[in-house]
N, C-alpha and C positions, 0 to 999 in steps of 0.2 A: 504494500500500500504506500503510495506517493500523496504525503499532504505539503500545500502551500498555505502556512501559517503569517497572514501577516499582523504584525505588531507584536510580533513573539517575543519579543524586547523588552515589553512591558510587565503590567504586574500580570494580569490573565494569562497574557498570551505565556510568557515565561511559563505558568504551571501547564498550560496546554501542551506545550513544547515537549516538555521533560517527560508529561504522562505518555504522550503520544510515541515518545522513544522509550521512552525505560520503562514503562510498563506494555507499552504494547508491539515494540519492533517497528515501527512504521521509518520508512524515509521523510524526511521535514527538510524544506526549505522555508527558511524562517526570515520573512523579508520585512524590515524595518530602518525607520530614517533616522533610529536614534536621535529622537530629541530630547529634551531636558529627563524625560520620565522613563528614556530606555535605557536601559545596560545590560550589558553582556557577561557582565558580571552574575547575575540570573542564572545564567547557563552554562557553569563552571561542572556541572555534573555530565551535560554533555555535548562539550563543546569540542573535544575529540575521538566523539563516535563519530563512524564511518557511516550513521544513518542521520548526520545532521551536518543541511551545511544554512550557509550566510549570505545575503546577499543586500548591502546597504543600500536603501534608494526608497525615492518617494511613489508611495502610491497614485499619485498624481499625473506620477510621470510616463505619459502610456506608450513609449517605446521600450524602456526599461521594462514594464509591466508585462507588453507582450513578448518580450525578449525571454522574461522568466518562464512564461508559460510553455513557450515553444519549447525550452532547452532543457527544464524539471520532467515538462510531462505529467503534472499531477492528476491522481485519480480524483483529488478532495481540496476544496478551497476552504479557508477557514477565516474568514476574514473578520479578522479585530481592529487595525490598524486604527484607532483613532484620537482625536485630542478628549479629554476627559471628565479634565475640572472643574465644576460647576463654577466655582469662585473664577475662576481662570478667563472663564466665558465672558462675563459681567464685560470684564474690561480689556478683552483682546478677541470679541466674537467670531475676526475674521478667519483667525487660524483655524477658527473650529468650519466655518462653513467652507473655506477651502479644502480641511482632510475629511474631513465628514461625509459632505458632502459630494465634491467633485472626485475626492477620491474615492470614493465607493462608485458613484459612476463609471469611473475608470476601469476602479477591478470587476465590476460588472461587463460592460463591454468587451474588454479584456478577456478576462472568462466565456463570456457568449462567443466570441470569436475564435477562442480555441476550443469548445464542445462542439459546434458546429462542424469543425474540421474532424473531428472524431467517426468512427464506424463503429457498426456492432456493439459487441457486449461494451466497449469503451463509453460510447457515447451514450447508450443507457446507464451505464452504473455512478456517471458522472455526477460529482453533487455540492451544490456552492451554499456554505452556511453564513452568512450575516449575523455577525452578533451584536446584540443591543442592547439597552436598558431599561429596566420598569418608570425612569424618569418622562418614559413619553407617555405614560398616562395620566401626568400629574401629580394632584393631590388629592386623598383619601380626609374623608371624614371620622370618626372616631372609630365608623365599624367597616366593613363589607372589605373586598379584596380586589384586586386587577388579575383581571381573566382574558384569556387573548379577546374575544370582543370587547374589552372596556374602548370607549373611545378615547381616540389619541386628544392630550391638552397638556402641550408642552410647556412648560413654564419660564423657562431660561435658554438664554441662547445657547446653551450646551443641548438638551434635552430637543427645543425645536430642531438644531443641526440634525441630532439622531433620527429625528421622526420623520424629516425627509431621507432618511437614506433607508433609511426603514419602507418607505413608500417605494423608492426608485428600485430597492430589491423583491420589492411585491410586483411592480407593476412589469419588471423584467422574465415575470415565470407568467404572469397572467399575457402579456404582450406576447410573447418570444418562445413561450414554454419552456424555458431554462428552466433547470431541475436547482431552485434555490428553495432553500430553509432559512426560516427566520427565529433568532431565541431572544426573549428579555430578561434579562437577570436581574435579581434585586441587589444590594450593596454588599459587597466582595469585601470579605477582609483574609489574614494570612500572611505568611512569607513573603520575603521580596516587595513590600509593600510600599512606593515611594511614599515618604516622610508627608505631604503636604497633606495627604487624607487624617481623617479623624483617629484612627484607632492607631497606627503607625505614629503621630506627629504627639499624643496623649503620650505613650508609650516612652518614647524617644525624650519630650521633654520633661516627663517624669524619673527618670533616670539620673536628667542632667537637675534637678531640682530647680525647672525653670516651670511658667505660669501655664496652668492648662487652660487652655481657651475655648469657652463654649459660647456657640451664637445664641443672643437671648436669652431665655429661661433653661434653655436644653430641654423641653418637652415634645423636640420634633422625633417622632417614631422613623427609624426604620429596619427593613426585613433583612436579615446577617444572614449571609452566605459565604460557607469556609471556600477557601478557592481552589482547593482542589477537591472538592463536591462538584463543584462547578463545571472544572476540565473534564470530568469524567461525564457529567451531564452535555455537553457539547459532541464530546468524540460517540454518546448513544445518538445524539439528536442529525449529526449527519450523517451515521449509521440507517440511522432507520426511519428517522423522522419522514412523515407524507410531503412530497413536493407541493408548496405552494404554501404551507402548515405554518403556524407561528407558536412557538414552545416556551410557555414561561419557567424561569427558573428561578427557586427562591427554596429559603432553607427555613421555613418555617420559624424563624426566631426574631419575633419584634421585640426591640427594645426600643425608648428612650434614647436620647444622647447623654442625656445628664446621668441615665442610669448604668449604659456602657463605660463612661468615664467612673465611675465609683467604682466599678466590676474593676475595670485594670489598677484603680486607686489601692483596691482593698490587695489586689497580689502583689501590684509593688512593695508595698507597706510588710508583706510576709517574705521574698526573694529578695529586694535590696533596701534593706528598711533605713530611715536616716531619722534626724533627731525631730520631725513632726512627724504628724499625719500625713501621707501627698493627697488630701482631697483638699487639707489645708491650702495647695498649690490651686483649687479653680476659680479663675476667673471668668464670671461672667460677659460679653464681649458685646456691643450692637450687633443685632441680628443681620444674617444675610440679607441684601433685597430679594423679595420673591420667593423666599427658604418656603417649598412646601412642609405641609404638615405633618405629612405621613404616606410611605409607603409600605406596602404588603403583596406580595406574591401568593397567589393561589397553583399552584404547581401540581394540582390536580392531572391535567391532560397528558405533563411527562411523566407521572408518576405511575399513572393508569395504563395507559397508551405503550409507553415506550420501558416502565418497570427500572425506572430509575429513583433513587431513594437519600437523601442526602447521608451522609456518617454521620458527620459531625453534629452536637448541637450548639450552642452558640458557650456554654461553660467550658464545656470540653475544647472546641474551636480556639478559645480566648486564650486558654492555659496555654496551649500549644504554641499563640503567637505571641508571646508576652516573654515566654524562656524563647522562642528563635531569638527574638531581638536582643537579649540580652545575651545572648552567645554567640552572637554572630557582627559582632561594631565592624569587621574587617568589609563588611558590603554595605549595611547603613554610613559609616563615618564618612567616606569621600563624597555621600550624596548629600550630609547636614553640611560636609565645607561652602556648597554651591547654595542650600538651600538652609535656612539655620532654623524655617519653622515660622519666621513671618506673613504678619497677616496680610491676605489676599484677595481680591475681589470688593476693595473699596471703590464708591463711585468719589471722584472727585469731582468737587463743585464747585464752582467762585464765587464767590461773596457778589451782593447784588445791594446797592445803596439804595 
């Protein structure tokens, strides 16, 4: 099996990567642009198997793109490639709708152009998965859950990016009949995790006994998914998932912010304990613009349907990324040099007399 994984560089993609080879033998070509949030550093376990290779370059870039295809050959597209950070969006939207966007059309096209050139059993077993997030459905109110029908209401310019690229991968198997799969995932935590997200940046600056920052009250819920629950949920869903399908993934574990920050408060305080409390360490911060309320995954369809099941729950998940971090500074330390944990996603304003 030939997969082309792109954004394998990153936090997902990295776990996709390494399941995809060391647990299941697959050939990976893992194509990303390395920007701020990738490294190859991820992929020290296996970055000298003879079933992985590398190929620097932008999704965007559609002679590189179809360069890859032609010379890989892949049986299986797995496309992540994208920009990420809600905060990130607010005040640099364009990078998100240029890789998001444009470059999902790319690796679409791209793709459709090399299936088509395909025969026989090739071109039938061919299978392009698009990965997304539960952010295109918005915000939830206190109860119910997002099910592949929820409609799409995107709220941030990271989330709207998604949702069109979400469309351009639907309307490419409904247009073109391209055998694409689409999955939403709810919020990914684990290893490898760049520093700027919540659960990694808590961690990190609890450590260094620096401020934990929480937007607003910290009452915004969302649904925790260990990431390699996840990887393994992706490699079933392009496996077997129905052409045209959209698969949510979510690990059934809603929390709080303010209450996941207490949960790594209370281990740090047992693993590296110093002379307070570190819950002493939160600060409450001005909330994000636009911070939905709550999301939740209903994971019904892959659970039923395809017989995928998360391990992890979200206690056991946390333990396990709370000691990585703490035993592994040689892969977070060079990414707090670049990044120290500042806050992000401010609108600036100018004074008006």
């Amino acid at each position: 099996m030939r997969v082309i994984v792109t954004g394998g560089a990153g936090f997902i993609g990295s776990a996709l990567v390494r399941h995809l080879i060391l647990d299941k033998g697959y050939d990976v070509l893992n194509i990303d642009k390395l920007t701020y949030a990738g490294t190859l550093t991820s992929l020290t376990s296996v970055e000298g198997s003879n079933h992985y290779r590398f190929l620097k370059a932008d999704i965007c870039d559609i002679s590189s793109i179809h360069e890859a295809f032609n010379s890989f050959k892949p049986d299986r597209v797995m496309h992540l490639a994208a920009e990420s950070h809600v905060d990130r969006s607010i005040t640099g939207a364009k990078d998100f709708v240029q890789t998001n966007v444009l470059g999902t059309f790319t690796m679409l096209e791209a793709g459709r152009a090399y299936w088509q050139g395909l025969s026989g059993d090739k071109q039938k077993t061919f299978r392009f998965l698009h990965v997304s997030t539960d952010e295109v459905y918005g915000s939830l109110e206190d109860d119910g859950l997002f099910t592949e029908a929820t409609p799409y209401d995107p709220s941030s310019p990271y989330s709207a990016s998604k949702a069109a690229s979400d469309h351009l991968a639907k309307a490419w198997a409904h247009t073109y009949e391209m055998p694409v799969v689409v999955s939403n995932c709810s919020n990914n935590y684990g290893p490898y995790h760049f520093p700027e997200k919540l659960i990694p940046l808590v961690i990190l600056n609890a450590l260094h006994t620096q401020p934990l920052p929480i937007y607003g009250s910290g009452a915004n819920i969302r649904d925790w998914l260990y990431v390699e629950d996840h990887a393994r949920a992706l490699d079933i869903i392009v496996e077997r998932g129905r052409i045209g399908e959209t698969y949510n993934v979510g690990g059934r574990n809603e929390r709080r912010n303010i209450d996941v920050v207490k949960r790594i408060c209370t281990m740090m305080d047992s693993l590296r304990p110093s002379d307070k409390p570190h819950e002493t360490l939160i600060q409450h911060v001005t909330d994000r613009p636009g911070h939905d309320a709550r999301y939740a995954i209903d994971a019904s369809k892959l659970e039923t349907e395809l017989g995928w099941k998360a391990q992890e729950n979200f206690d056991t998940g946390i333990e396990k990324t709370v000691r990585w971090y703490i035993e592994n500074e040689w892969w977070w330390a060079p990414l707090r040099q670049g990044y120290a944990g500042q806050r992000l996603g401010i609108i600036k304003t100018e004074a008006t007399e």
